[in-house]
LOLO-771404 format. One record per atom (N, C-alpha, C, O, CB): residue number from 1; residue in three letters; atom name; x, y, z. Coordinates in steps of 0.05 Angstrom, whole numbers, plus 32768, in hexadecimal, padded with zeros to 4 digits. Glycine has a CB too. Layout:
+-----+-----+------+------+------+------+
|   n | res | atom |    X |    Y |    Z |
+-----+-----+------+------+------+------+
| NUM | ALA |   CA |    X |    Y |    Z |
...
+-----+-----+------+------+------+------+
***
This chain:
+-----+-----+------+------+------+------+
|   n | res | atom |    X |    Y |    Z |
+-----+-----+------+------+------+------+
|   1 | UNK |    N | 7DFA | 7793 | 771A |
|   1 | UNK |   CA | 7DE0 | 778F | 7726 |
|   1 | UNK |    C | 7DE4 | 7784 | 7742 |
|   1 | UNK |    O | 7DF3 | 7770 | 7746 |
|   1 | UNK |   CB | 7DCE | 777D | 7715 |
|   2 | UNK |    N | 7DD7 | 778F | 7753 |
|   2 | UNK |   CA | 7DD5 | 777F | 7774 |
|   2 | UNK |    C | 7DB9 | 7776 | 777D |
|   2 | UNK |    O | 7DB1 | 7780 | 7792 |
|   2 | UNK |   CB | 7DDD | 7795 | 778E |
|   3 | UNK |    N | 7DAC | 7767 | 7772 |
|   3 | UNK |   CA | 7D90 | 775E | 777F |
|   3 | UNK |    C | 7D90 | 7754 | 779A |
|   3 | UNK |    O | 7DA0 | 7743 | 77A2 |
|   3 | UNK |   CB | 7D83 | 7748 | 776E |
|   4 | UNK |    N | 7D81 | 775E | 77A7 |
|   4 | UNK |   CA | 7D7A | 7748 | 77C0 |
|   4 | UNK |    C | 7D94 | 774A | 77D3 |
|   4 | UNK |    O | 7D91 | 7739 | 77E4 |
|   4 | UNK |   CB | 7D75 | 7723 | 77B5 |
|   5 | UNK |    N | 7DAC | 7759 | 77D6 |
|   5 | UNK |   CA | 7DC6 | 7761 | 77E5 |
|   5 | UNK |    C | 7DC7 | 776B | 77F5 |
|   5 | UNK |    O | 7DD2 | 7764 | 7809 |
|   5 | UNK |   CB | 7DD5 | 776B | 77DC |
|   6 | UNK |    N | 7DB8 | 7788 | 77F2 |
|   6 | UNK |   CA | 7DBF | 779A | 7805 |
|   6 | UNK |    C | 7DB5 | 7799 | 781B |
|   6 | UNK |    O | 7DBF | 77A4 | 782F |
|   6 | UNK |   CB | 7DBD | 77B0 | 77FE |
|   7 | UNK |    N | 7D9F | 778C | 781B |
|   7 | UNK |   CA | 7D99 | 7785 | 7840 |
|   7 | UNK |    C | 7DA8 | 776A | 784B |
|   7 | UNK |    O | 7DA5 | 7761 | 7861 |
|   7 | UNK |   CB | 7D71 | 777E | 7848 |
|   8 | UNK |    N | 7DB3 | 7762 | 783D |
|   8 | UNK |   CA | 7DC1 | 774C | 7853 |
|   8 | UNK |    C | 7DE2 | 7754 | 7852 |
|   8 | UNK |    O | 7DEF | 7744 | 785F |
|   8 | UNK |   CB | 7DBC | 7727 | 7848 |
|   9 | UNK |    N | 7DF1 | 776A | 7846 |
|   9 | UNK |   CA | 7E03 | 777E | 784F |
|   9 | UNK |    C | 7DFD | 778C | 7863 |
|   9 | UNK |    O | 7E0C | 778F | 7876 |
|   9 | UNK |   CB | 7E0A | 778E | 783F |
|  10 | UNK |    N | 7DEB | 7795 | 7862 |
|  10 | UNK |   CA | 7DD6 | 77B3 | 7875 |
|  10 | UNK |    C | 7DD5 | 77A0 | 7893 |
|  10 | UNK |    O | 7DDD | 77AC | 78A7 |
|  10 | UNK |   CB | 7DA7 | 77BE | 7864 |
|  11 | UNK |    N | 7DCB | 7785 | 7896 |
|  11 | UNK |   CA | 7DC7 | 777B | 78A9 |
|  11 | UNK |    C | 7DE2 | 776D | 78B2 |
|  11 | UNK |    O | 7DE3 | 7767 | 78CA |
|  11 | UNK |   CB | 7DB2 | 776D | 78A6 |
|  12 | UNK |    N | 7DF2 | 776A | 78A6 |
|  12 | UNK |   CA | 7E09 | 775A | 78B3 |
|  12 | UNK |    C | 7E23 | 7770 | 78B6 |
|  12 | UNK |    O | 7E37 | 776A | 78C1 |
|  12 | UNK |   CB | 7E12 | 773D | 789F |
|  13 | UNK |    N | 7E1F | 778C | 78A9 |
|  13 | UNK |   CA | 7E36 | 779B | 78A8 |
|  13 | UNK |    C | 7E2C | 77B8 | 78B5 |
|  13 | UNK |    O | 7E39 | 77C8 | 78C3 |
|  13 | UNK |   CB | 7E41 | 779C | 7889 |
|  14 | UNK |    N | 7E0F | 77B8 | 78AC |
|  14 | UNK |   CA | 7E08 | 77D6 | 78B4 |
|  14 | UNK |    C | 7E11 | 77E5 | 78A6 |
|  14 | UNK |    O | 7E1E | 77DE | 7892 |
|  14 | UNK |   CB | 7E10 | 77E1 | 78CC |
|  15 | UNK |    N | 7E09 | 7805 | 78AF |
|  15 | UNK |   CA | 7E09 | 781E | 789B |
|  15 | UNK |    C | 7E27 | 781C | 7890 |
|  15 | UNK |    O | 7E2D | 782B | 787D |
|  15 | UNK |   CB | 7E02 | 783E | 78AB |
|  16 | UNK |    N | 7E34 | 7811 | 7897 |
|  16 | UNK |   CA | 7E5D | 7817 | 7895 |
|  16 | UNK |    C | 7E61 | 7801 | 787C |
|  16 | UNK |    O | 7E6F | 7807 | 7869 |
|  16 | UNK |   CB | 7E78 | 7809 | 78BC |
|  17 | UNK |    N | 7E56 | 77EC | 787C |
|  17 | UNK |   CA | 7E49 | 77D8 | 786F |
|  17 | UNK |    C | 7E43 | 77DF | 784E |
|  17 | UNK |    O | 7E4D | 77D7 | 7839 |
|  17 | UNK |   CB | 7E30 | 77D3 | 787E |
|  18 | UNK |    N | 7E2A | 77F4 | 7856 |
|  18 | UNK |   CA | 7E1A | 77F5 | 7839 |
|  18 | UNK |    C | 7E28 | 7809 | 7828 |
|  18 | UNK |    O | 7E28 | 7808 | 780F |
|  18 | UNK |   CB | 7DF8 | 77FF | 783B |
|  19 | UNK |    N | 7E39 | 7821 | 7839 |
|  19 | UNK |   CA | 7E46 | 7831 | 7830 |
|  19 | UNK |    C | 7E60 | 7826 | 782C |
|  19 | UNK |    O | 7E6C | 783A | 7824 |
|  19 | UNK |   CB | 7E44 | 7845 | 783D |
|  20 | UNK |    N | 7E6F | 7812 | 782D |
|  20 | UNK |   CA | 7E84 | 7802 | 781D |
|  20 | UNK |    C | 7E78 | 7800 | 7808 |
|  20 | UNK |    O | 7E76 | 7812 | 77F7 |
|  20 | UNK |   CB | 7E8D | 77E7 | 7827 |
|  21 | UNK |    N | 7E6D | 77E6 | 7806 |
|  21 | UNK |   CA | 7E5A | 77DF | 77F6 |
|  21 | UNK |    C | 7E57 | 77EF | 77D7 |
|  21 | UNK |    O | 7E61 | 77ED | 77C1 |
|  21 | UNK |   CB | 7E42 | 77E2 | 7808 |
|  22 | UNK |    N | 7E44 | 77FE | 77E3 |
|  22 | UNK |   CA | 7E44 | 7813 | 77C8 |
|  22 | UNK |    C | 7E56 | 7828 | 77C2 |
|  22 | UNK |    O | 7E53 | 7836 | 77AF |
|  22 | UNK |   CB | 7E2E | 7822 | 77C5 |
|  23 | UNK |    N | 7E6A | 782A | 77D3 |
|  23 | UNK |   CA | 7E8C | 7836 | 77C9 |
|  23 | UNK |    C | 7E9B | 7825 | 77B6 |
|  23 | UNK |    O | 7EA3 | 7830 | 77A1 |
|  23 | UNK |   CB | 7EA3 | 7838 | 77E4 |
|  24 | UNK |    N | 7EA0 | 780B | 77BB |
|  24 | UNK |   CA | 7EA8 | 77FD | 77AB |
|  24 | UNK |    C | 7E98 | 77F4 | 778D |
|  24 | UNK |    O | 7EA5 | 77EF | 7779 |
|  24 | UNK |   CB | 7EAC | 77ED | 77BB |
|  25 | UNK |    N | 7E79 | 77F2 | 7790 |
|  25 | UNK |   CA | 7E73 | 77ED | 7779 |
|  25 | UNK |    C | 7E77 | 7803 | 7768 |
|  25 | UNK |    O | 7E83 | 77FE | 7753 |
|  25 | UNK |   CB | 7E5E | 77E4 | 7779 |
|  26 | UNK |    N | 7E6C | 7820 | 776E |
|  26 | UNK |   CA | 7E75 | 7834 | 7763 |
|  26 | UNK |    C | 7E91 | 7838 | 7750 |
|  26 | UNK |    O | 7E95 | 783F | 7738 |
|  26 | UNK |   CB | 7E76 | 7841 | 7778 |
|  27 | UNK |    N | 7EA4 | 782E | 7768 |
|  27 | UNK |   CA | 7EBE | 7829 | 7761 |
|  27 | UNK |    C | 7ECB | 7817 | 774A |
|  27 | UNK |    O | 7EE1 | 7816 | 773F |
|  27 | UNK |   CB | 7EC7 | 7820 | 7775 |
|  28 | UNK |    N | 7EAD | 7806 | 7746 |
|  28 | UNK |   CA | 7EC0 | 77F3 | 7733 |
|  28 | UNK |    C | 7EAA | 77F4 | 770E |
|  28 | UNK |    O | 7EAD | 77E7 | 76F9 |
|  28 | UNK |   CB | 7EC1 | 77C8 | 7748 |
|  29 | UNK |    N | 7E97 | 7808 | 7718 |
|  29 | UNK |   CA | 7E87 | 7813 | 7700 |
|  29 | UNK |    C | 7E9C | 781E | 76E5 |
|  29 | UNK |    O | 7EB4 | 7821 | 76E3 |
|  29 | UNK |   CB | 7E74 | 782F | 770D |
|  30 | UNK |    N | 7E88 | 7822 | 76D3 |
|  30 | UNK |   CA | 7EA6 | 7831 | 76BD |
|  30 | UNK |    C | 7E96 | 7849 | 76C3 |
|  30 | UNK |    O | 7E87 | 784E | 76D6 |
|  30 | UNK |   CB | 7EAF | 7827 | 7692 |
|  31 | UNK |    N | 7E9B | 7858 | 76AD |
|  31 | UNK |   CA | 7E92 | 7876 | 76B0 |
|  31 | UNK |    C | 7E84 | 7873 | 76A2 |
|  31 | UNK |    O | 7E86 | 7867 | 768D |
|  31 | UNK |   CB | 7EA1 | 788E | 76AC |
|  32 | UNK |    N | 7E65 | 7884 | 76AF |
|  32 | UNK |   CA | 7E4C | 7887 | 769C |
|  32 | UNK |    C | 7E43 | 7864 | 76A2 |
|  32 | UNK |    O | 7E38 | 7857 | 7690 |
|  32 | UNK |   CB | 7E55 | 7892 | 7675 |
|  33 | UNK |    N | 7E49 | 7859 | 76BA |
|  33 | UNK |   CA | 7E3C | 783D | 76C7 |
|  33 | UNK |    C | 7E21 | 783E | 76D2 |
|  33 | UNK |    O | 7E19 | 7855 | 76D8 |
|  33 | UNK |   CB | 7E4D | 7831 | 76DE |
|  34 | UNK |    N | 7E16 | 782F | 76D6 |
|  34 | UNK |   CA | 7DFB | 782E | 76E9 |
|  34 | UNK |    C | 7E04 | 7815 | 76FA |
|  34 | UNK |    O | 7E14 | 7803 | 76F3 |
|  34 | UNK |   CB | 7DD8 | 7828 | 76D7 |
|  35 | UNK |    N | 7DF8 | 7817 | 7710 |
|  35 | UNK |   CA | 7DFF | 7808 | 7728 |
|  35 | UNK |    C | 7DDB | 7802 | 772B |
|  35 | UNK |    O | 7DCD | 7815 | 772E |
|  35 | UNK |   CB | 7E14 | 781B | 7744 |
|  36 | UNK |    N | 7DCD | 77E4 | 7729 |
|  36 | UNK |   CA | 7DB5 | 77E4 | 772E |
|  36 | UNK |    C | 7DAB | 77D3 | 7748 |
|  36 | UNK |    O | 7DB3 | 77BC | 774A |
|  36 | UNK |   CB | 7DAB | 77DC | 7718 |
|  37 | UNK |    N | 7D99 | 77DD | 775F |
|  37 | UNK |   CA | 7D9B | 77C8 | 7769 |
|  37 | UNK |    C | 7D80 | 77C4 | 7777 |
|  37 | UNK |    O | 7D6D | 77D3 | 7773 |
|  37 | UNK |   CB | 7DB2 | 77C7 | 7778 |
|  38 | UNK |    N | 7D7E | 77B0 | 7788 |
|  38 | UNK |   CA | 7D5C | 77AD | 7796 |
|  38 | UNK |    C | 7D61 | 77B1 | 77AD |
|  38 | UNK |    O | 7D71 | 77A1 | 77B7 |
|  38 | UNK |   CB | 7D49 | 7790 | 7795 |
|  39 | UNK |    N | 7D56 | 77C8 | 77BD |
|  39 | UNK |   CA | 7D53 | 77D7 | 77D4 |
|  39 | UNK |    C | 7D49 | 77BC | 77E2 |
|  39 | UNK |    O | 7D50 | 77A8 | 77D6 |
|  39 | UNK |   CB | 7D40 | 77F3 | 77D3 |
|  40 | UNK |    N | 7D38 | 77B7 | 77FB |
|  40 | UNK |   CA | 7D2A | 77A5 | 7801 |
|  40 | UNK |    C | 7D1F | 77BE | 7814 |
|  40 | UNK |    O | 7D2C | 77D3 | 7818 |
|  40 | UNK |   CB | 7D37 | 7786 | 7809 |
|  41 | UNK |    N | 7D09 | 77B9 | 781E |
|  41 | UNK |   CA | 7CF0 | 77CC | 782A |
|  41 | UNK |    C | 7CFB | 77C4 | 784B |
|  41 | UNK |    O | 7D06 | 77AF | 7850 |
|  41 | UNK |   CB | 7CC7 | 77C1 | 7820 |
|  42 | UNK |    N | 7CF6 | 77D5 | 785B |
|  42 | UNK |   CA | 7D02 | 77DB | 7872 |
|  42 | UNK |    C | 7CEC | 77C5 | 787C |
|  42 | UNK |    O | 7CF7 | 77B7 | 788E |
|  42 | UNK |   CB | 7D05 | 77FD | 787D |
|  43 | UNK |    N | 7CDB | 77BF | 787A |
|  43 | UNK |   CA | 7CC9 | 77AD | 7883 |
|  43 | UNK |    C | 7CDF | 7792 | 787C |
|  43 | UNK |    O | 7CE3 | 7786 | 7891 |
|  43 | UNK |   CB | 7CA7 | 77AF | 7872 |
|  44 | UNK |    N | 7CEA | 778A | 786C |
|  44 | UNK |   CA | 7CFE | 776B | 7869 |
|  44 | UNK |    C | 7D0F | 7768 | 787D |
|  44 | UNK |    O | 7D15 | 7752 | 7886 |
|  44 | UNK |   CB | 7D11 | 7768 | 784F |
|  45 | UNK |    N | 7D18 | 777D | 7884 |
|  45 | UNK |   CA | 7D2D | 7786 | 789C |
|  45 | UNK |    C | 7D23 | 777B | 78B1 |
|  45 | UNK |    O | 7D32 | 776E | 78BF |
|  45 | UNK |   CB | 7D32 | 77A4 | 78A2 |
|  46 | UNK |    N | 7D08 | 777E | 78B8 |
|  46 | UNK |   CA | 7D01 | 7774 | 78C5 |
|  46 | UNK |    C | 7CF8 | 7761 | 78D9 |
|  46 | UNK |    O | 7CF5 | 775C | 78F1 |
|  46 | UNK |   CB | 7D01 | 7778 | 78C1 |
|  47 | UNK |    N | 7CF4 | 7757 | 78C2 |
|  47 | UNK |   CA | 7CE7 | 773A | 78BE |
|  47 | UNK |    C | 7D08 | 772E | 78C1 |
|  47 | UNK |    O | 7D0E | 771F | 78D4 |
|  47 | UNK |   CB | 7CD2 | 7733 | 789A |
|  48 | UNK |    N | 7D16 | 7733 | 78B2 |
|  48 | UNK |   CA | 7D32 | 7722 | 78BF |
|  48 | UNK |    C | 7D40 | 7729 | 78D1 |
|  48 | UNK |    O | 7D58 | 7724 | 78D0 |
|  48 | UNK |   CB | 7D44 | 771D | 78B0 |
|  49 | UNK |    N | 7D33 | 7737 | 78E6 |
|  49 | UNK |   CA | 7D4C | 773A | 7903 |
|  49 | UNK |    C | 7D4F | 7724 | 790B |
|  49 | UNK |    O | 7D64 | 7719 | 7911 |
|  49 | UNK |   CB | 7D47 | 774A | 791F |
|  50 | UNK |    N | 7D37 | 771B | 790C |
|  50 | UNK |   CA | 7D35 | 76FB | 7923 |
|  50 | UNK |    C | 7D42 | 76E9 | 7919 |
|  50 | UNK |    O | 7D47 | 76D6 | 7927 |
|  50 | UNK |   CB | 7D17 | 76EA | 7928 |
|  51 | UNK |    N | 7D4F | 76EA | 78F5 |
|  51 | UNK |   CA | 7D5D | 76D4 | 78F4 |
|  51 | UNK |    C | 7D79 | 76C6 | 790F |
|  51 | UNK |    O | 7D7F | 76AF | 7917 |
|  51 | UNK |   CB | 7D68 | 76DB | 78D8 |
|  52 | UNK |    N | 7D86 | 76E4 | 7917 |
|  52 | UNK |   CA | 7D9E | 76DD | 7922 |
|  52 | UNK |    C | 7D9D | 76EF | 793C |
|  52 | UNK |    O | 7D8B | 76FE | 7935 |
|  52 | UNK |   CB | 7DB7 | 76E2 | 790E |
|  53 | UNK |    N | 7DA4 | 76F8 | 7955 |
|  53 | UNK |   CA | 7DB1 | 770B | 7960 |
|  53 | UNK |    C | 7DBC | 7726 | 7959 |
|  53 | UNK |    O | 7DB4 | 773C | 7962 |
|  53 | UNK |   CB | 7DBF | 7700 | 7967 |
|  54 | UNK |    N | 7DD3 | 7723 | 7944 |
|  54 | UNK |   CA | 7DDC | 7732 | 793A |
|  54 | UNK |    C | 7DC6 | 773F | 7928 |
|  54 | UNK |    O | 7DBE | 7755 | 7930 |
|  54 | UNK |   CB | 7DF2 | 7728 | 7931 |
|  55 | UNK |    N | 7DBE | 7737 | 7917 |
|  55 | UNK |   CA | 7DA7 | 774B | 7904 |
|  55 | UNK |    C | 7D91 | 775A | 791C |
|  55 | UNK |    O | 7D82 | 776E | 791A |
|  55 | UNK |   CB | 7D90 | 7732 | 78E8 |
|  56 | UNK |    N | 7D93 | 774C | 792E |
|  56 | UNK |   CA | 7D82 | 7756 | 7940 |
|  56 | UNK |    C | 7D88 | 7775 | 7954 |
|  56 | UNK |    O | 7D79 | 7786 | 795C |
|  56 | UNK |   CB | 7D7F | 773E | 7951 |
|  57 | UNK |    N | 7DA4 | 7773 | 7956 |
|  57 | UNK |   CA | 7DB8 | 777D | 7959 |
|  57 | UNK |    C | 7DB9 | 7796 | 7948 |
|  57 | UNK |    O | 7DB3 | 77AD | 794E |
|  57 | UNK |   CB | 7DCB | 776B | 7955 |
|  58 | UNK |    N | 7DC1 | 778A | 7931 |
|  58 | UNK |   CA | 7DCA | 779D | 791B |
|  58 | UNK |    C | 7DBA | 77B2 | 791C |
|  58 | UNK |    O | 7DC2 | 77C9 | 791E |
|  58 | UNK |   CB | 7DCA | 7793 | 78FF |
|  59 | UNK |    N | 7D9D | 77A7 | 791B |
|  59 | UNK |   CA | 7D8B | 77B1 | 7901 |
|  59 | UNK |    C | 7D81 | 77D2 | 791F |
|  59 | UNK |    O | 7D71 | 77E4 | 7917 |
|  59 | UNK |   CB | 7D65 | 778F | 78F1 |
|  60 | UNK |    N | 7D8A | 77D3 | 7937 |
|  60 | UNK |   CA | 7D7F | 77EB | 7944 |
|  60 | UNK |    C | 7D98 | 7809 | 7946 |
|  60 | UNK |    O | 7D97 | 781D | 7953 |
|  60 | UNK |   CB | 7D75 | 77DF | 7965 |
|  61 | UNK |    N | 7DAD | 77FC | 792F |
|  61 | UNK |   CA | 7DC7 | 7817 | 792F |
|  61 | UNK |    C | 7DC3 | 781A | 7908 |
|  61 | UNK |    O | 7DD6 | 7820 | 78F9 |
|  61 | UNK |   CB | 7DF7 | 7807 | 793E |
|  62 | UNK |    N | 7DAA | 7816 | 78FF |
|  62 | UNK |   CA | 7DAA | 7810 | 78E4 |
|  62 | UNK |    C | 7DA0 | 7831 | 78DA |
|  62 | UNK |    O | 7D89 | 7833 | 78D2 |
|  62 | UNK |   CB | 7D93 | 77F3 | 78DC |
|  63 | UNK |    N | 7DAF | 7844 | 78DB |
|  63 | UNK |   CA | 7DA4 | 7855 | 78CD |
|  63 | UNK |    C | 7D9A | 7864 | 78B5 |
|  63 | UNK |    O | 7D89 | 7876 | 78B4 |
|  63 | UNK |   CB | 7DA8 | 785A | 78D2 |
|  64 | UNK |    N | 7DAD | 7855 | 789F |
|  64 | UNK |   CA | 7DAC | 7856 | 7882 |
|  64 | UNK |    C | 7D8B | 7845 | 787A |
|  64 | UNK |    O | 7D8F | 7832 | 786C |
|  64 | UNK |   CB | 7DCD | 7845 | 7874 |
|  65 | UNK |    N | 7D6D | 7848 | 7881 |
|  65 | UNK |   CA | 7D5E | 7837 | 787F |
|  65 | UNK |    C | 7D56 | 7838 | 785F |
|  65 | UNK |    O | 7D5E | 784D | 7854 |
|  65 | UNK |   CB | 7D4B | 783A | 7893 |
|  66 | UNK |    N | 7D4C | 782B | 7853 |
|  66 | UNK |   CA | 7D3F | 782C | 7838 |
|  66 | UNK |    C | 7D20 | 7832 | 7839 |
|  66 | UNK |    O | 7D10 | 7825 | 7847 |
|  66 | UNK |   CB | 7D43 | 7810 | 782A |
|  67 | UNK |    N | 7D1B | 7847 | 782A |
|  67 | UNK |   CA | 7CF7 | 7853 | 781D |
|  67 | UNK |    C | 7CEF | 7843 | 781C |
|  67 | UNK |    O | 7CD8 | 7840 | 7814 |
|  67 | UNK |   CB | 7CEE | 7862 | 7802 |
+-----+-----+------+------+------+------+
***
């Protein structure tokens, strides 16, 4: 399970980031695994650029966005 993760990979790593990310979890599934996780709405992204520079940064080469 990954709750609440993938946008603060997505913001500190970017698309190269999220696609590790879920290579490795994939990777470490058994066969016939589920991998579950909580998207966060492109609107949260948002709302946290201003935490830092960098997310601020990040978040305009972000092309993998979430529905």
């Amino acid at each position: 399970m990954c709750f609440s993760l993938t946008m603060w990979i997505h913001l500190n790593y970017g698309d190269e980031g999220i696609r590790k990310l879920f290579s490795k979890l994939s990777n470490h599934l058994k066969v016939g695994g589920h991998l579950i996780i909580e998207p966060q709405k492109w609107k949260s992204y948002k709302k946290k650029r201003h935490l830092c520079e960098e997310f601020k940064l990040m978040i305009n080469h972000i092309a993998i966005r979430p529905s």
